[in-house]
N, C-alpha and C positions, 0 to 999 in steps of 0.2 A: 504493500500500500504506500500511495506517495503522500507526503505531509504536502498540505497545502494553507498558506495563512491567509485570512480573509479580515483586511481594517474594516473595524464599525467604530462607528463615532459613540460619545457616550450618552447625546439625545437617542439615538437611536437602540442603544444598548440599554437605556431606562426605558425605553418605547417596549422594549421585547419583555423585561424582566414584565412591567405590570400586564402585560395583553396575555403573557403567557401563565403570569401568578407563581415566579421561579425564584430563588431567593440566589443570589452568586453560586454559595458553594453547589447546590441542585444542577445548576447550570451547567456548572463546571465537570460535573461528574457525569452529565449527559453528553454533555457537546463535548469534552474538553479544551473548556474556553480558555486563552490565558491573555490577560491583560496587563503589559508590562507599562511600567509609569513614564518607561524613555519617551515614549511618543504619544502618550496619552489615546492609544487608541486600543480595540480591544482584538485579539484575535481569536479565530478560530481554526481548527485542524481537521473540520467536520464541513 
């Protein structure tokens, strides 16, 4: 499987937590999400 990282901004990444009712770490353990603070942006490997 290839890792692939996908930026999302963090309106949009508070758009998803409440539409979807997901708390970070749930997220994180679903998608695994990881959102480093270099860039302020959040990624995905999903």
């Amino acid at each position: 499987m290839s890792e692939r990282c996908v930026p999302i901004s963090r309106p949009m990444w508070e758009s998803l937590l409440k539409s979807c009712g997901l708390r970070r770490q749930e997220w994180e353990q679903l998608r695994g999400v990881k959102y480093p603070e270099k860039d302020g942006f959040y990624h995905t490997d999903g």
